[in-house]
C-alpha positions as CSV (number, residue, x, y, z in Angstrom):
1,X,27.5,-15.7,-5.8
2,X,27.4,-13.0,-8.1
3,X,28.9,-15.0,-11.0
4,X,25.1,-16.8,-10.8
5,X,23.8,-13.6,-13.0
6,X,25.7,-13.8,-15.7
7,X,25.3,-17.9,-16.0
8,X,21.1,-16.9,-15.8
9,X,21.8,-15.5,-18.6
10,X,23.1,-17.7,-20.4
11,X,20.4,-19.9,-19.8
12,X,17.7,-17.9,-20.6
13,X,16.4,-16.8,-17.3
14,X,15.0,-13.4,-16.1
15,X,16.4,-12.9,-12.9
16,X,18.1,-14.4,-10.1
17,X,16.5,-15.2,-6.1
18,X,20.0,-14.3,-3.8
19,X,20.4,-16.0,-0.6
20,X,21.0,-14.0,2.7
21,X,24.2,-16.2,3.5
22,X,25.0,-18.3,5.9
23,X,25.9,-18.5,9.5
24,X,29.6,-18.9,8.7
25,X,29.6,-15.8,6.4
26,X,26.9,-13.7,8.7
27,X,24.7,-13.7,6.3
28,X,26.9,-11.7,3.9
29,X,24.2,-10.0,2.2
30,X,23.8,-7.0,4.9
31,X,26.9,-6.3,4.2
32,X,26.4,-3.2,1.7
33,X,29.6,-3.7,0.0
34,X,28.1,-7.2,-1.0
35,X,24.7,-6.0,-2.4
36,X,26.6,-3.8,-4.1
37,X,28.3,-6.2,-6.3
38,X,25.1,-8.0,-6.7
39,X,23.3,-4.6,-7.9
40,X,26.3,-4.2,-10.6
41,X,26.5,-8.3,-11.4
42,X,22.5,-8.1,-12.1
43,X,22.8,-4.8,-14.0
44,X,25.6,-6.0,-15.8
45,X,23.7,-8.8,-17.2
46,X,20.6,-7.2,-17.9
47,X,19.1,-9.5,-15.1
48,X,16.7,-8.7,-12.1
49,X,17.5,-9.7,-8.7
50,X,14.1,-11.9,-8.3
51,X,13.9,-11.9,-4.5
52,X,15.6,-12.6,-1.4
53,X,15.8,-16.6,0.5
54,X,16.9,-17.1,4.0
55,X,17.3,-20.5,3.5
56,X,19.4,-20.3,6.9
57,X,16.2,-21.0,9.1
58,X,16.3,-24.6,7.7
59,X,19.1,-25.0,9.8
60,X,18.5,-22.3,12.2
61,X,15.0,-22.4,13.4
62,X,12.4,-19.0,13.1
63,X,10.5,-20.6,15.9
64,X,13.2,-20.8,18.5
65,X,16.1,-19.5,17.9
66,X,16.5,-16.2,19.3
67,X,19.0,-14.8,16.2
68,X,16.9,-14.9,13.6
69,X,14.6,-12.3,14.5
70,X,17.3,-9.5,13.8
71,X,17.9,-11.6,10.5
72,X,14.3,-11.6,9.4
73,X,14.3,-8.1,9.9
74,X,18.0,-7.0,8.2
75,X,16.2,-9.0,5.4
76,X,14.0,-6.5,4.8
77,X,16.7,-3.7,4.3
78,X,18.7,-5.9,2.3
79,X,15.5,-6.6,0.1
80,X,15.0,-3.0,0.1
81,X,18.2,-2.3,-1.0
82,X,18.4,-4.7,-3.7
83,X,14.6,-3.6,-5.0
84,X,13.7,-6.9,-4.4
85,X,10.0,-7.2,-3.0
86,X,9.6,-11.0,-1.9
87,X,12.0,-12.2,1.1
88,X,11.5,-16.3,1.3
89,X,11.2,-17.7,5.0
90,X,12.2,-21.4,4.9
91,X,10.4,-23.7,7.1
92,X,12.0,-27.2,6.6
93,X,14.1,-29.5,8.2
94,X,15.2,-27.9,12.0
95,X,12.6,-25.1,11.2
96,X,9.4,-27.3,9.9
97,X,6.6,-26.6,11.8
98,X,4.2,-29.6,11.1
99,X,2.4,-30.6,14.5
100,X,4.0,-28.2,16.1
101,X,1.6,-26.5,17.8
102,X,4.1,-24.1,20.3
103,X,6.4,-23.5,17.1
104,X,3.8,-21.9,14.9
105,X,2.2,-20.1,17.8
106,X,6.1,-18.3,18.3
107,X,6.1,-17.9,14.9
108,X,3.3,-16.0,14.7
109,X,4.9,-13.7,17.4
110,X,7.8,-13.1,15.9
111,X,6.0,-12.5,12.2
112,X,3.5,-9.9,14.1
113,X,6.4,-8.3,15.8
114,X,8.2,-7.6,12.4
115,X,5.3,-7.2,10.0
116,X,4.7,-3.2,10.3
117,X,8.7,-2.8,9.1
118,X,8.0,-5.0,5.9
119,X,4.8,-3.0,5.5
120,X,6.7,0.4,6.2
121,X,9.6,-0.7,3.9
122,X,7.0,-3.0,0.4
123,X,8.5,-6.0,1.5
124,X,6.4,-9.2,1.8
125,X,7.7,-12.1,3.8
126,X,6.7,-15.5,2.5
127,X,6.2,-18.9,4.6
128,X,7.6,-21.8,2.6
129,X,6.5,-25.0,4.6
130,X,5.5,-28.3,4.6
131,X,2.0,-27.1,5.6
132,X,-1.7,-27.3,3.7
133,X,-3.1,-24.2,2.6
134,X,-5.4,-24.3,5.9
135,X,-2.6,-24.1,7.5
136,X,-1.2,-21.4,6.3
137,X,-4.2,-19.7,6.2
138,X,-4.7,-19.7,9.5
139,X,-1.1,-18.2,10.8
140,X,-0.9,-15.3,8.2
141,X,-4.6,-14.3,9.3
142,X,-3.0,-14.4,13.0
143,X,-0.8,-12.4,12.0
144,X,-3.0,-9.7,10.2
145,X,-0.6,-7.9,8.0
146,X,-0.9,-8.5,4.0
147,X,2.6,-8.2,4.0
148,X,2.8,-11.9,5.3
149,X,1.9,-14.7,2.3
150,X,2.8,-17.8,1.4
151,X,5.8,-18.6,-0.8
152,X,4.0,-21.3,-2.5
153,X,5.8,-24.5,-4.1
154,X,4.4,-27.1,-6.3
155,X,6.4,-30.0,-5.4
156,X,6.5,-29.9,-2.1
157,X,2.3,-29.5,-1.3
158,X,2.5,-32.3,-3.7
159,X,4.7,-34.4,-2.1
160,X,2.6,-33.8,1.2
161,X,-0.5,-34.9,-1.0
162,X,-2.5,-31.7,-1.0
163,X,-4.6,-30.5,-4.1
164,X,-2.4,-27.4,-5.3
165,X,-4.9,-26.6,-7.8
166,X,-7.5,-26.3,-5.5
167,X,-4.7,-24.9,-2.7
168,X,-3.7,-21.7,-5.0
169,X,-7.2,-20.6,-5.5
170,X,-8.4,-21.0,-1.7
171,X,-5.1,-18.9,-1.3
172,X,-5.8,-16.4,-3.9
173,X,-4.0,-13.2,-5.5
174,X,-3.8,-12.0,-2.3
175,X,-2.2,-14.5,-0.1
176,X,0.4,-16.4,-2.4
177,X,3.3,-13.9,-2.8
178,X,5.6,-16.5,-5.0
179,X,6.3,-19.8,-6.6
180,X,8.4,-22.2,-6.7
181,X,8.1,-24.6,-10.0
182,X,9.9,-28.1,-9.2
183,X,10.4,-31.3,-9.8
184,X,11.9,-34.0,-7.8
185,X,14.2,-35.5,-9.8
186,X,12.7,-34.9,-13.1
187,X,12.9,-32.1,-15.5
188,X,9.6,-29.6,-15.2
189,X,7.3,-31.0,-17.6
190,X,8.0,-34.9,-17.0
191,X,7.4,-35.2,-13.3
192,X,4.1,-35.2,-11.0
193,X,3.0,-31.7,-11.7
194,X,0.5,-30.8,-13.9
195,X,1.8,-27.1,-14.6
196,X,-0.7,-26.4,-17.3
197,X,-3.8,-26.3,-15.0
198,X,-0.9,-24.9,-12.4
199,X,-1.0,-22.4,-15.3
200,X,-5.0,-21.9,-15.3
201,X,-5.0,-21.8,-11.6
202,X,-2.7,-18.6,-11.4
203,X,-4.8,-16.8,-14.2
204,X,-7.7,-17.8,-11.8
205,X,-6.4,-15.6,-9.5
206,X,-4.7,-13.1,-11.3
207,X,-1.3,-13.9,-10.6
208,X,1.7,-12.9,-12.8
209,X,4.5,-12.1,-11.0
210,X,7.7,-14.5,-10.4
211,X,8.1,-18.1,-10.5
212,X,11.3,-19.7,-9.7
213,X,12.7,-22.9,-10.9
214,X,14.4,-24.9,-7.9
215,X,15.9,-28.2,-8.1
216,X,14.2,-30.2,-11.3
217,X,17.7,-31.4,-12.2
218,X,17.3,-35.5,-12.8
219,X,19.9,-37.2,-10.8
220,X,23.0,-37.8,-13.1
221,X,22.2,-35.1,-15.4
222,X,24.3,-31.3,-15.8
223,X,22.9,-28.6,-14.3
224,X,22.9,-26.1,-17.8
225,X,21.2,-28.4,-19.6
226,X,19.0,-29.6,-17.4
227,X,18.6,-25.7,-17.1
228,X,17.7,-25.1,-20.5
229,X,15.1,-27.7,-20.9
230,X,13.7,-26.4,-17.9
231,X,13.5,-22.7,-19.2
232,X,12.1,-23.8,-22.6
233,X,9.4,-25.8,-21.0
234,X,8.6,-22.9,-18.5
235,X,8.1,-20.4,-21.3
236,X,6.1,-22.9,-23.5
237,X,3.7,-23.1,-20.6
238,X,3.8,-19.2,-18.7
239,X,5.7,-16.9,-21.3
């Protein structure tokens, strides 16, 4: 929702990640009408438009479902369009590819298929998944294109007990396209992650482009100030 830029704003933010929609609204975003209002809505507040999510594949698998191959790709021009560089591919719930042997080999297809356009166009695409750094490694080198990374977050390679220190530097510069800095279900700072060697490890690798806060919203609590501790912490630690 457009309304989204003015309230990042007024929390302190520098930019907003858009979703591509849903499958009840088309994915609204390739409509140009729509990314028009989210040019004037981010210019209008002074904001960035941070990147792109199709958040849809959660429930609408990459691996399998024949749709969503036209939708990675109309992701690209709508990235494009919004001069937005970093398009998110979710891999979770319907979509998680964890021993899933046949699903990550179609993936791979599909990713190889599409990857020249997001060269041609200086858009990456970025895996988000429940999967180790290995993992990862070892589908975007299928693959082949640099234009295929991973869209790295904190909490979840936590969750899945990895080392995410040791994760983001056998990734590198090169191979992590984004971040994700959450929590769940405490405020950044006073959960599991340790953001200030999080911190060392990106300046290890030379990393200094987004970082978007999802979830870290303690059960209970408002979203704005949840939001503003969140923000304050974040800058105390990357500004």
């Amino acid at each position: 929702r457009t309304e989204a830029f003015a309230l990042a704003k007024e929390l302190g933010l520098d930019g907003v990640q858009v979703s591509m929609g849903s499958v009840e609204n088309d994915l609204r975003l390739r409509q140009p009408d729509v990314q028009r209002a989210y040019r004037e809505a981010a210019s209008a507040s002074g904001l960035r438009i941070g990147g792109v999510a199709l958040d849809v594949l959660n429930q609408v698998p990459y691996k399998s479902d024949p749709r969503t191959e036209q939708w990675v790709s109309d992701s690209i021009d709508c990235a494009r369009a919004l001069e937005a560089r970093v398009i998110l591919l979710a891999f979770f719930e319907r979509g998680d590819l964890r021993n899933d042997p046949d699903g990550q080999a179609e993936v791979i297809r599909r990713l190889t298929r599409v990857a020249r356009k997001a060269e041609d166009r200086g858009v990456i695409l970025g895996i988000e998944s429940w999967l180790s750094a290995a993992e990862h490694l070892r589908i975007i080198d299928a693959v082949g294109s640099p234009n295929v990374q991973v869209y790295y977050d904190v909490a979840n390679s936590t969750q899945m007990g990895y080392d995410i220190v040791a994760e983001i530097r056998q990734l590198g510069r090169q191979r992590i396209c984004e971040f994700h800095a959450k929590e769940n279900g405490s405020l950044l700072g006073q959960g599991k992650i340790d953001f200030p060697a999080v911190r060392k490890a990106m300046d290890d690798i030379g990393y200094s482009g987004w970082i978007q806060i999802e979830g870290a919203i303690p059960k209970g609590q408002p979203m704005r100030e949840s939001y503003v501790e969140n923000v304050r912490y974040m800058r105390s630690v990357f500004n």
